[in-house]
C-alpha positions in Angstrom: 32.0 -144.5 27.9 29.7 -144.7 24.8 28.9 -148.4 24.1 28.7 -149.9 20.4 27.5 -152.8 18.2 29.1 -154.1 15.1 27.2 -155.7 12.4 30.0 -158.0 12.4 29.0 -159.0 15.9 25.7 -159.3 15.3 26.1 -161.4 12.2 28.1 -163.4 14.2 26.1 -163.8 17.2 23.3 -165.4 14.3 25.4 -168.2 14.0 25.9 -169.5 17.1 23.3 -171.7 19.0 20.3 -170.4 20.8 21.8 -171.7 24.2 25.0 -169.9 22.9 23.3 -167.3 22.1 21.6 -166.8 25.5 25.2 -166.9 27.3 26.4 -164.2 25.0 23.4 -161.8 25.6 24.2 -161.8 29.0 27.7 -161.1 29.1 26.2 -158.6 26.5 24.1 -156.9 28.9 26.4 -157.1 31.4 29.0 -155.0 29.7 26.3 -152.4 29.0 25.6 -151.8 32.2 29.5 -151.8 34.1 31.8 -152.4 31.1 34.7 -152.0 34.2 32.2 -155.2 36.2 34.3 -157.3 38.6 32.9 -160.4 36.8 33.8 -159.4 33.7 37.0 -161.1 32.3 39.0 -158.7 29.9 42.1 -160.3 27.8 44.5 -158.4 25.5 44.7 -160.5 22.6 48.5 -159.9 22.1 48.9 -161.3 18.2 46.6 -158.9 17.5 47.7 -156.2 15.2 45.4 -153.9 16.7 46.3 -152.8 20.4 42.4 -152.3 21.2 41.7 -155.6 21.1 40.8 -157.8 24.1 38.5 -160.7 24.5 35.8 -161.4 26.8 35.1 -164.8 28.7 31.4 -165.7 27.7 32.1 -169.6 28.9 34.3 -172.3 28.5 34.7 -171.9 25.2 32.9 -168.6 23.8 34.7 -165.3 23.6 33.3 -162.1 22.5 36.1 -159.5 20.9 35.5 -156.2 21.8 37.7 -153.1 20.8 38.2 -150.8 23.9 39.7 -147.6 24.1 39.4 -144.2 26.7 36.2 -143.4 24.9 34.1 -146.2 23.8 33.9 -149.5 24.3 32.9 -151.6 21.0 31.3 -155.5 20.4 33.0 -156.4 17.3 32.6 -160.2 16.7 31.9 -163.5 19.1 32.4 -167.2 17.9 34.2 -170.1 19.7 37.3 -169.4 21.3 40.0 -170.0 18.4 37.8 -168.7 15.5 36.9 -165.6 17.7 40.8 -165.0 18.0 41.5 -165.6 14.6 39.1 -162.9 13.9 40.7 -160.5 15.7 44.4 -161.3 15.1 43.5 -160.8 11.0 42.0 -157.0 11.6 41.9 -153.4 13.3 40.0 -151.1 13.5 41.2 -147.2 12.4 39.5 -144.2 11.2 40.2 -143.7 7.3 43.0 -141.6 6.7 41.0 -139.2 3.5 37.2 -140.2 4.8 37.6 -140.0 8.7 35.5 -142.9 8.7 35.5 -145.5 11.1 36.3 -148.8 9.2 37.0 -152.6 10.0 39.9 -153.6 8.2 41.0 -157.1 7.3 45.1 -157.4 7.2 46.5 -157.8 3.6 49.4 -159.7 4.6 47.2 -161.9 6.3 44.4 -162.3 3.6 47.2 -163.1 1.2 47.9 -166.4 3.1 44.7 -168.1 2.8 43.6 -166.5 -0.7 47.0 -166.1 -2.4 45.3 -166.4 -5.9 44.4 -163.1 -4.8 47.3 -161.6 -5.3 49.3 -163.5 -7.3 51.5 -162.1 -10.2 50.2 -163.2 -13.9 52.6 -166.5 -15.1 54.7 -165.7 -18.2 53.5 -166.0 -21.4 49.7 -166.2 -19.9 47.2 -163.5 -21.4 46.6 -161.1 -19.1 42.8 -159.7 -18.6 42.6 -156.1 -18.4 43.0 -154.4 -15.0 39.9 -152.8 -13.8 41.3 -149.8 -12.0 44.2 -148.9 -13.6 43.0 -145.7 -14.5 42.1 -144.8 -10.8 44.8 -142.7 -9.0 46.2 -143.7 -5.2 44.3 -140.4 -4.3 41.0 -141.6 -6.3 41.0 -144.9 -4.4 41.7 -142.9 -0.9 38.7 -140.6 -1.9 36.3 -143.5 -1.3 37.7 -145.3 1.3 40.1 -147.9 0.1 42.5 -148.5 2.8 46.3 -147.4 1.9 47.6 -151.0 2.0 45.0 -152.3 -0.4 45.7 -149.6 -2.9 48.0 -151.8 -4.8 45.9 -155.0 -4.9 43.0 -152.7 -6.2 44.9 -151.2 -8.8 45.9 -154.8 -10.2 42.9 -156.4 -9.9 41.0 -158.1 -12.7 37.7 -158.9 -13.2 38.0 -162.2 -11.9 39.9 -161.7 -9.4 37.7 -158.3 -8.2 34.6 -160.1 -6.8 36.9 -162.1 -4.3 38.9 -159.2 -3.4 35.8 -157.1 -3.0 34.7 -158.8 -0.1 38.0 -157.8 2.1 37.7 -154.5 1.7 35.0 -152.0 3.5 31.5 -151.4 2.2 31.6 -148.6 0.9 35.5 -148.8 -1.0 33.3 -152.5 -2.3 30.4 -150.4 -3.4 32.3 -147.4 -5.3 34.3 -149.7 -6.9 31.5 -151.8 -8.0 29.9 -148.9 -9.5 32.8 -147.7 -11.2 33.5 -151.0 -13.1 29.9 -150.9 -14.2 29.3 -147.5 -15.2 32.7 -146.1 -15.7 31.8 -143.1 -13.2 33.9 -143.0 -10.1 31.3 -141.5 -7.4 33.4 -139.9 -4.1 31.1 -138.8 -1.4 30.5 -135.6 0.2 32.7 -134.7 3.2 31.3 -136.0 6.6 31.9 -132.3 8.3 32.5 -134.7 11.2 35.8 -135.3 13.4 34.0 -138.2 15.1 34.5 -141.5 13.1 31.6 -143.0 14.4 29.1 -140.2 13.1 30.8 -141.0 9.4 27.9 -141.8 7.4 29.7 -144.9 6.4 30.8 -145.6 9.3 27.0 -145.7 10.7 26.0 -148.3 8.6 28.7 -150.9 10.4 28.4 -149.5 13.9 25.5 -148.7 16.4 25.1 -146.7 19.5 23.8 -148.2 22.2 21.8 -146.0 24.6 20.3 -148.4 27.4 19.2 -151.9 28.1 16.3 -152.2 26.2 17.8 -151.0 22.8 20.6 -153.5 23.2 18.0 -156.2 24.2 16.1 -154.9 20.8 19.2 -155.1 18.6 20.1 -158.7 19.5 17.0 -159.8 20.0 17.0 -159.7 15.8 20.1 -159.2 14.8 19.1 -160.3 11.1 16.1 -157.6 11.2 18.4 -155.1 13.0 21.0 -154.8 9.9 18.3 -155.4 7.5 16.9 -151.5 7.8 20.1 -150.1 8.2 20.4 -147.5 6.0 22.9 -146.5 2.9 24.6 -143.1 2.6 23.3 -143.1 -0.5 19.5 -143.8 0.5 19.5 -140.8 2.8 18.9 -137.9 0.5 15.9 -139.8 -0.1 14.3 -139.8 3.0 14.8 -136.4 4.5 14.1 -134.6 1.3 11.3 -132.6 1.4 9.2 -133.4 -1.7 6.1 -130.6 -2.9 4.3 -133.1 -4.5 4.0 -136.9 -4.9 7.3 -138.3 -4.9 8.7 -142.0 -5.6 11.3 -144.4 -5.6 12.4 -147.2 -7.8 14.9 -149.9 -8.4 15.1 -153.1 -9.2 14.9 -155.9 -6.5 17.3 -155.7 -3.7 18.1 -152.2 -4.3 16.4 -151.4 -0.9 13.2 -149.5 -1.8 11.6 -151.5 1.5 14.2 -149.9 3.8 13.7 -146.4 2.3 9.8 -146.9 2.8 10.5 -147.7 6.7 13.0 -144.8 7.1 11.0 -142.1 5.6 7.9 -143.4 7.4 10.2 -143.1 10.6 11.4 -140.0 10.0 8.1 -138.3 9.7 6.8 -139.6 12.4 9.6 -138.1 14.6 9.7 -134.5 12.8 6.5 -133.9 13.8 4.6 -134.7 17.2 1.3 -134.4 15.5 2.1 -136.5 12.9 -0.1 -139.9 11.5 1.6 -141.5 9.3 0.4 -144.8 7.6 2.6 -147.1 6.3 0.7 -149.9 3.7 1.4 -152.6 1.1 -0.4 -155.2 -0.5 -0.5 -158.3 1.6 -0.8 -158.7 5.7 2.5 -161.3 5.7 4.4 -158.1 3.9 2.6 -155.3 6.6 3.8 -157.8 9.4 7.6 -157.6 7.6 7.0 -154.1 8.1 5.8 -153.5 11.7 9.1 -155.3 12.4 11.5 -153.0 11.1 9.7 -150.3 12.2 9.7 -151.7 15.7 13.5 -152.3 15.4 14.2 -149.0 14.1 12.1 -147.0 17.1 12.7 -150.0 19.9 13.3 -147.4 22.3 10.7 -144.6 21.3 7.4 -145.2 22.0 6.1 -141.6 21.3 7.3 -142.4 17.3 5.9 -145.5 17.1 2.6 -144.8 18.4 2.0 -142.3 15.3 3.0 -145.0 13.0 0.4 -147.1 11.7 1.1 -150.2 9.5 -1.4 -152.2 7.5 -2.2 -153.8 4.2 -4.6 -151.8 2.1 -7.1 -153.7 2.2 -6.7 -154.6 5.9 -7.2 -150.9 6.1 -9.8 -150.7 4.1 -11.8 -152.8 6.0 -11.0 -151.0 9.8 -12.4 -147.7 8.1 -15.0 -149.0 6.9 -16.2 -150.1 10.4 -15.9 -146.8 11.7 -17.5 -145.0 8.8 -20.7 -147.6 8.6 -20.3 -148.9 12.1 -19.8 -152.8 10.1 -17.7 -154.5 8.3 -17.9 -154.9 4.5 -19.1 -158.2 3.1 -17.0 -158.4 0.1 -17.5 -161.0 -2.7 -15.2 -163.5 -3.3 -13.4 -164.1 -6.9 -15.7 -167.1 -7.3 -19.2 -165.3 -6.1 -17.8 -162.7 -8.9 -17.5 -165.3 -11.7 -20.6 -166.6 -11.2 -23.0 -163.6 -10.9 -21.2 -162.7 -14.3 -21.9 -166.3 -16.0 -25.4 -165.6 -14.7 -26.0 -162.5 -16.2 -24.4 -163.6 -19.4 -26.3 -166.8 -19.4 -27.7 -167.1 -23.3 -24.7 -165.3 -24.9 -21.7 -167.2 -26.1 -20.0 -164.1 -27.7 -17.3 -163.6 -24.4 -15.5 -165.9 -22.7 -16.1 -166.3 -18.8 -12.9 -165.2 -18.3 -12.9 -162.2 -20.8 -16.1 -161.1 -18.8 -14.6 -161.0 -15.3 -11.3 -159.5 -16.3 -13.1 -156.6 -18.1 -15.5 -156.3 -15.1 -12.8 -156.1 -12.2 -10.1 -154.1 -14.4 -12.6 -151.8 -16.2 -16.2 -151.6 -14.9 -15.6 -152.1 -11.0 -12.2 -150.5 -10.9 -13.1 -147.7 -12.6 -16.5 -147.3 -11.0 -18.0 -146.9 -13.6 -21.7 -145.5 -13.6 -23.7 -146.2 -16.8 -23.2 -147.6 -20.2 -22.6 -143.7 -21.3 -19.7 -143.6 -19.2 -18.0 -147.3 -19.8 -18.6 -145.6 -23.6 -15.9 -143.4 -22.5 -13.9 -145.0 -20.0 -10.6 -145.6 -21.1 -9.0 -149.6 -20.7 -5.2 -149.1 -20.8 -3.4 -152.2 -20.3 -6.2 -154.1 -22.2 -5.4 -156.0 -24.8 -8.7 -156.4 -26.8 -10.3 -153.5 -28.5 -14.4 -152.5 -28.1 -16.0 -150.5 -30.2 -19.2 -148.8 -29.2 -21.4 -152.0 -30.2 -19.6 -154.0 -28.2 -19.5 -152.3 -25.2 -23.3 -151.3 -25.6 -23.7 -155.3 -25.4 -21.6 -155.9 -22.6 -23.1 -153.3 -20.2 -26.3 -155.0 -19.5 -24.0 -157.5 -18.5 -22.5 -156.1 -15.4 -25.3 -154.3 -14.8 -27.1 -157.2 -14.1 -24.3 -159.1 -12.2 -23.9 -155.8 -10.2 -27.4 -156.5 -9.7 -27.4 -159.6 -8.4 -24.0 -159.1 -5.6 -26.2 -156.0 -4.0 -29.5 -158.3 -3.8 -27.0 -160.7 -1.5 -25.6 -157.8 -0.1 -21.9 -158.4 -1.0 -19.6 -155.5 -1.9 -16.5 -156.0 -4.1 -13.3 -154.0 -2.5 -13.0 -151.7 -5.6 -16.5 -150.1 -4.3 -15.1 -150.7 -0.4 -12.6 -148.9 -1.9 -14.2 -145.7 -4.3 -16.6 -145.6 -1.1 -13.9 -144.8 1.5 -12.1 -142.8 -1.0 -15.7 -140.2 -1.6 -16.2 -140.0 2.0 -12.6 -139.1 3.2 -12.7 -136.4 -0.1 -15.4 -134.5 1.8 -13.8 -134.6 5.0 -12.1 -132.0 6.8 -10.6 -134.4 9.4 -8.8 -137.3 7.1 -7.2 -140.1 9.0 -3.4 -139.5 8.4 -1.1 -136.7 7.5 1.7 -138.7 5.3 1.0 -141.8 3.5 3.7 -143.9 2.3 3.3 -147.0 0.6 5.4 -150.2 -0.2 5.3 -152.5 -3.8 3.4 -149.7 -5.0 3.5 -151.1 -8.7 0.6 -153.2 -7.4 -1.7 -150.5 -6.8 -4.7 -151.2 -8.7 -7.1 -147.8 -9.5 -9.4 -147.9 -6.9 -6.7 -148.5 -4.4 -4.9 -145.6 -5.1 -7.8 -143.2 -5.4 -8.4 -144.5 -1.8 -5.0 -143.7 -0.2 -5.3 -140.1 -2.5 -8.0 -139.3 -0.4 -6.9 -140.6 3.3 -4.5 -137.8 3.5 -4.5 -133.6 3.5 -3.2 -131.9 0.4 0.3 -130.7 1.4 4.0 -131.3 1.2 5.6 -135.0 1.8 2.0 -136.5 1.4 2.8 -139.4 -0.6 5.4 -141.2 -0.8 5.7 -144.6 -2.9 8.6 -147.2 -3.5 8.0 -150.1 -6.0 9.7 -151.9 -8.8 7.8 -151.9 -12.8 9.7 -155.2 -13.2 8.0 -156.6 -10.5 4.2 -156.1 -11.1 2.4 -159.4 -11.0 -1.4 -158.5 -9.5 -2.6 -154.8 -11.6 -3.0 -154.2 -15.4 -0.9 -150.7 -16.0 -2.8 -147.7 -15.5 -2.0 -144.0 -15.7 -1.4 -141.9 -12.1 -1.6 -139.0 -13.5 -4.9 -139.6 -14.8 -5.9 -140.1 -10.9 -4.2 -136.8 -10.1 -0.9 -138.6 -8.7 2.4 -137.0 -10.4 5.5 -138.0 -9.6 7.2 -136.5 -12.7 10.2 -134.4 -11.2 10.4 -136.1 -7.7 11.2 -139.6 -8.9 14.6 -141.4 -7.8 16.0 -144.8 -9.2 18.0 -146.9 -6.5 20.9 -148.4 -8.3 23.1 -150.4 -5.6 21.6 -153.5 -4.6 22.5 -154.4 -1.1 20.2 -157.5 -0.5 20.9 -160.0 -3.2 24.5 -161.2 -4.3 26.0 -160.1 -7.8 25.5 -163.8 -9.1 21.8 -164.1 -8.0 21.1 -160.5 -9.5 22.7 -160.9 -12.7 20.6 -164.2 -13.4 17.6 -162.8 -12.5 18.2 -160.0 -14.0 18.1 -161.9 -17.4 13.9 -162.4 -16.7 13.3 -159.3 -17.2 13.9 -156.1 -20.4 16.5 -153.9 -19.9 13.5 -151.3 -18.8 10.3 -151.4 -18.2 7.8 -147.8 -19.2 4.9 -147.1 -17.7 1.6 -145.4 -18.8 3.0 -142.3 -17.9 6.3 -142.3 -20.0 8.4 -142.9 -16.8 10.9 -145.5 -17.8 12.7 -147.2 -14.9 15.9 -149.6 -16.0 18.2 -151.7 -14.8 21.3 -150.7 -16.3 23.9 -149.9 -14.1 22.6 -151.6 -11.2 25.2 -153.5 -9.3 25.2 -155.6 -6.4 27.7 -154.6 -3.5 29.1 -158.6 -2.7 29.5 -161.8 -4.4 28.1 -165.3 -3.7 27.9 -168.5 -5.2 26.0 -169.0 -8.5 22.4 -169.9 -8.4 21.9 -173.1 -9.2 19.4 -174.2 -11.6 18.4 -178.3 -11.9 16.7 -180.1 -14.8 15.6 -183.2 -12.9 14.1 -186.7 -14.0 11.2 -186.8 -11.4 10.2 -185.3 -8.3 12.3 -187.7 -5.7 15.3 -186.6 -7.2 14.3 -182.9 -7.1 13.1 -183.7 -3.2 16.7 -185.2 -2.6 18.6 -182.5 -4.5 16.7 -179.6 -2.1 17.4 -181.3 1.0 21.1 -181.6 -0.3 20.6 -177.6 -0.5 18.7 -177.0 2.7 21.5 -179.5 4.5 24.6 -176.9 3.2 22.7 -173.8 3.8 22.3 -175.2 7.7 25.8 -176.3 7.3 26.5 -172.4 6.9 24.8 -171.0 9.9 21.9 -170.4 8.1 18.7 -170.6 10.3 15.2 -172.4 9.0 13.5 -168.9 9.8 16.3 -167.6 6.7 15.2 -169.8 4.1 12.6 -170.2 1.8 10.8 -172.2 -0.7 8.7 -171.3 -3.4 6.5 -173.0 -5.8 4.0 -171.0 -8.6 0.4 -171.8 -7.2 -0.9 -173.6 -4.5 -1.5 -176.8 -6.5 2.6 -177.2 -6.1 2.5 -176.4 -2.1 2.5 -179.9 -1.2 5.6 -180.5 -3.4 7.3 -178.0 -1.0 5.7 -179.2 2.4 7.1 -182.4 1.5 10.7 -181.8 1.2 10.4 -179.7 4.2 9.3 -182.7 6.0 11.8 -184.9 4.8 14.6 -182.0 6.4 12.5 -182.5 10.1 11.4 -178.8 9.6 7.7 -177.4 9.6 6.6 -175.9 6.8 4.5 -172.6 7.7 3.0 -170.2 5.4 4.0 -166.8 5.1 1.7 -164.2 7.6 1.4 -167.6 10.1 3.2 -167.8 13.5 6.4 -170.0 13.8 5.2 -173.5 14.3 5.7 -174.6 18.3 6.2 -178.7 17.2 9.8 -177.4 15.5 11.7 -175.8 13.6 9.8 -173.8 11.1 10.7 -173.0 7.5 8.7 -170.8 4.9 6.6 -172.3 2.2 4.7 -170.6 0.1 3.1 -169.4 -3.4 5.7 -167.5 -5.8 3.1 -164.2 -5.4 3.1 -164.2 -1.3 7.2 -164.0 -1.7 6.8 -160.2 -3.1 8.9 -158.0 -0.4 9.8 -160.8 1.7 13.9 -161.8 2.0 15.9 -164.7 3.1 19.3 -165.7 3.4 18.5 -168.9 1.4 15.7 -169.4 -1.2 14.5 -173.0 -3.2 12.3 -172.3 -5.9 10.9 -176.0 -7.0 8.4 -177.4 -9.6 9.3 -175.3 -12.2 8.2 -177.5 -14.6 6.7 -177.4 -18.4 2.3 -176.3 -18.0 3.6 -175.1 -14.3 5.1 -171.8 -15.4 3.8 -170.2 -17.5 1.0 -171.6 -15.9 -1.1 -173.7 -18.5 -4.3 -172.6 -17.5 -3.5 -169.1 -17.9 -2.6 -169.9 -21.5 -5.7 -172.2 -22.1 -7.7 -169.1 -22.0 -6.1 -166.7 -24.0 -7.8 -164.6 -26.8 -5.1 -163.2 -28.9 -1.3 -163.1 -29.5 -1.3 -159.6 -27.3 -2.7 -161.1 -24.2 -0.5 -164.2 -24.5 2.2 -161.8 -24.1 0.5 -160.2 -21.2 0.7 -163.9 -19.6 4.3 -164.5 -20.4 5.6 -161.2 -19.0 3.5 -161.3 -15.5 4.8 -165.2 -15.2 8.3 -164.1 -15.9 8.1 -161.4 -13.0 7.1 -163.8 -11.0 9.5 -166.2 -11.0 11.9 -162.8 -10.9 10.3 -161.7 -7.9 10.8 -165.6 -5.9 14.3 -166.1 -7.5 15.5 -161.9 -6.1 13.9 -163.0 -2.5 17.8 -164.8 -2.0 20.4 -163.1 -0.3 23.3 -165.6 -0.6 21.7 -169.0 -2.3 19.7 -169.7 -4.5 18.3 -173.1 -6.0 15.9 -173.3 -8.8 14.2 -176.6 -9.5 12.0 -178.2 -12.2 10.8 -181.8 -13.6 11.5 -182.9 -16.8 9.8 -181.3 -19.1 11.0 -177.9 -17.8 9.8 -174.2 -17.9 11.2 -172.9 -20.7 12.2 -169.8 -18.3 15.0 -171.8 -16.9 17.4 -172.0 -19.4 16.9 -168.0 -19.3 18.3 -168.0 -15.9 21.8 -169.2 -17.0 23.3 -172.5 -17.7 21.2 -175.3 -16.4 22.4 -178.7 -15.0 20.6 -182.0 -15.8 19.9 -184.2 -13.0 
């Protein structure tokens, strides 16, 4: 008898308490092992519409609902005894009628009696909004997977009446539909060429096979990492295409770029028994996300996961480094930078301190470059101020001397680390990794990617990057091709956003231009991105003083507990570390610990993420508070204090908007954006803002 999970089940099984949870894993495993056990205690849930459902005795009061037939033997959902019934009494579970797939169906009659509004005719003499699918045919809406009785309700639906009806029906009916509203193209899938409805594409998403012990022990371990890498239909064509050349994906946030990085790191490392693939990205905290979806995804094959290796560039940098030089490098801090520069510019007032270090770590040490004939020649795109050949003829004893005076105390900066690494691996015949594929790649800097160029042979499926324009915050724009990396022609755009609610994405969305071009010509946008459920609107507080932003938070954290959210789900954000304590307060005040992200869970309590607004990038929560977003806070007023020009104000404005973009798209479900009267001036970008 094959043996299944539900994402329904495990989404469940999240919500109950640990102790709960502990009971329920049991009964779990025990199932697993003899589904036909004498302990076991099977119940046909007769008001179920569905014959196949029976409950399961967990305790006194737990049940778990599992749908049994000759074949298979399915977890669907657990919860306390009435609410697990309930659950069971409003569904079935059939195999689509057009798609063959496997699908868990809530009853219409039964939705209708606790969201009648729903359904509800229009009252005469009311204006009536405009039907959404009234063009669609009964044999359109079967094509992607709209159950037969929720034909009609789909055809009626409005637009205000869609979102709430959207999340009865099944994925991937939700999704199609969503897409069609936004684009006006009705996308129907490719046959299965399956009879089983379990091997459905679609139906893969929802339901997982269960081979032994230890994967089921894997999959409820974490159940909230488990569905997080589970993969789209859509997403698939990515991942086992075979690309000639560099390839890439894009998308805004949400759109799970992330997931397809772990996937096609995955699946190269199981098409090929030779294989060394490296999966990186910019920060350890993000590489640690990483390991533990790959982990999930290969719980049970240890062959796989031992030719996966997952780092942070730099992180990797440094290992290679030890083994090339037998040491590790001594790289200079930002600080050590600064002042070797205000040094070696000592007696000149003619450039800014901050004007010198930009141009030195964007230009001269990212770039490598050589001698004052080659920084003649080197180009700076991205910069905002123009040189002329004077200029840069006065700047280059400059850095020559503050290059100078790092080597006489022996410190490295990671762009050489870097361009070192890269020279030595391009005259190797034995590089350290086949594939390469590589995470938030819009914050590759130069060196960087000249580095993982050179860590891997020439050859098909090579490279592989996923990253978002919109959500740069750490390089200046540069040109790949210029650094031999061509993605023109294997480039894909993600446009279904799976992580982030419709209300959370279309806020943040107004951050951010329509598209975003980079130095190559590619243009990635965010037209016609939509998100696949709905959620409550973010909300966004003008407060009198800090207290009453610290009571309004802990009114926010209390509801998102309320709603089976755990402390390891949420997160809260401020823009620099000047505004951590701000957040480590009201975490305090909720009896949680506040722990940065990268650190282990605290061991005095509960533990909730705090951090900066830039360690957020590729991390996701269920729950997100974004706080002191106040006036001189963001933009950040330092930044501005040193501007030279109108251009490279811009340049501030932009990377500050991304990043509040990038904290505000780490929500799943809620969202809560805070400042202190005066406000950022980004907030009332974000959508109507409440005073407080």
């Amino acid at each position: 008898m094959d043996f299944r999970i539900a994402d329904t089940f495990t989404a469940a099984l999240a919500r109950l308490p640990a102790q709960e949870q502990k009971a329920v894993k049991t009964s779990a495993f025990d199932m697993q092992l003899d589904p036909a056990g004498p302990g076991l205690q099977f119940h046909r849930i007769e008001a179920a519409r569905d014959p196949n459902f029976w409950s399961v005795r967990v305790n006194r009061d737990i049940r778990i609902i599992v749908h049994r037939t000759a074949s298979s033997l399915l977890l669907a959902y657990v919860d306390h005894h009435d609410k697990a019934y309930a659950w069971a009494e409003r569904r079935r579970i059939e195999a689509h009628p057009r798609t063959g797939a496997l699908q868990i169906i809530e009853a219409r009659e039964r939705v209708e009696e606790i969201a009648p509004d729903l359904f509800a005719a229009p009252r005469y003499g009311s204006v009536q909004e405009p039907q959404l699918f009234d063009a669609l045919s009964r044999d359109d809406l079967l094509s992607i997977g709209v159950p037969e009785d929720w034909i009609e309700p789909v055809r009626l639906a409005t637009e205000e009446r869609f979102f709430g009806l959207a999340a009865y029906l099944p994925a991937e009916a939700a999704e199609a539909l969503l897409e069609y509203a936004a684009t006006g193209r009705l996308i129907k899938p490719e046959p299965a060429n399956t009879p089983d409805p379990f091997a459905h594409p679609d139906a893969q998403r929802r339901f997982r096979a269960i081979e032994d012990v230890e994967a089921l022990r894997a999959a409820l371990d974490a159940p909230w990492e488990r569905w997080s890498v589970f993969l789209h239909p859509s997403q698939a064509g990515v991942i086992e295409r075979t690309y000639s050349g560099p390839a890439r994906v894009a998308g805004s946030a949400g759109t799970g770029k992330t997931v397809v990085a772990v996937h096609r790191a995955v699946r190269l490392a199981r098409a090929d028994p030779q294989a060394q693939v490296l999966l990186t990205t910019f920060s350890k905290p993000l590489a640690d996300a990483l390991q533990r979806k790959v982990d999930t995804l290969l719980a049970a094959e240890s062959g796989a996961q031992g030719r996966i290796t997952v780092a942070p560039w730099d992180g990797l940098a440094d290992e290679l480094h030890q083994l090339v030089h037998a040491r590790r490098p001594r790289v200079a801090t930002l600080a050590q930078i600064q002042a070797a520069l205000v040094e070696a510019a000592s007696g000149t007032t003619a450039w800014s301190e901050r004007f010198l270090v930009s141009e030195f770590r964007h230009v001269v040490d990212a770039w490598q470059v050589a001698d004052e004939t080659a920084y003649a020649d080197t180009p700076r795109p991205g910069r905002r101020s123009r040189l002329g050949a004077k200029q840069r003829a006065a700047l280059w004893p400059i850095f020559t001397a503050a290059r100078s005076r790092l080597a006489a105390q022996g410190l490295a900066t990671w762009a050489g680390v870097f361009s070192g690494l890269a020279e030595h691996y391009a005259a190797s015949s034995s590089p350290p990794f086949s594939h390469i594929v590589v995470d938030e790649a819009q914050d590759l800097g130069v060196p960087e990617l000249r580095f993982l160029r050179a860590i891997a042979p020439e050859g098909e499926d090579r490279l592989f990057f996923a990253g978002d324009l919109g959500q740069r915050i750490f390089q200046p724009p540069f040109s790949w091709k210029a650094l031999g990396v061509d993605v023109r022609g294997r480039s894909t755009t993600l446009k279904v956003n799976y992580r982030t609610s419709h209300q959370i994405r279309e806020a943040a969305d107004r951050l951010l231009p329509g598209a975003v071009q980079d130095m190559d010509g590619r243009e990635e946008t965010r037209r016609g991105t939509v998100s696949v459920f709905n959620g409550p609107h973010p909300e966004v507080l003008k407060l009198d003083d800090e207290t009453a932003e610290r009571e309004a938070i802990l009114g926010f954290l209390s509801a998102a507990r309320a709603e089976g959210i755990a402390p390891a789900e949420i997160g809260l954000f401020v823009r620099s570390r000047a505004q951590l304590d701000r957040a480590r307060t009201v975490a305090q005040a909720a009896g949680l610990v506040p722990v940065e992200p990268g650190d282990a869970p605290s061991t005095a309590g509960e533990s909730v993420i705090v951090g900066t607004m830039h360690m957020a990038k590729g991390l996701e929560f269920k729950a997100v508070a974004v706080l002191a977003c106040d006036d001189g806070v963001l933009p950040l007023q330092d930044r501005i204090d040193t501007v030279g020009d109108e251009a490279e104000l811009e340049e501030v404005y932009e990377t500050e908007r991304h990043l509040l973009y990038v904290a505000s798209t780490r929500a799943r479900d809620r969202l809560l954006i805070t400042g202190v009267r005066p406000v950022s001036e980004f907030l009332d970008d974000l959508g109507k803002a409440e005073s407080g």
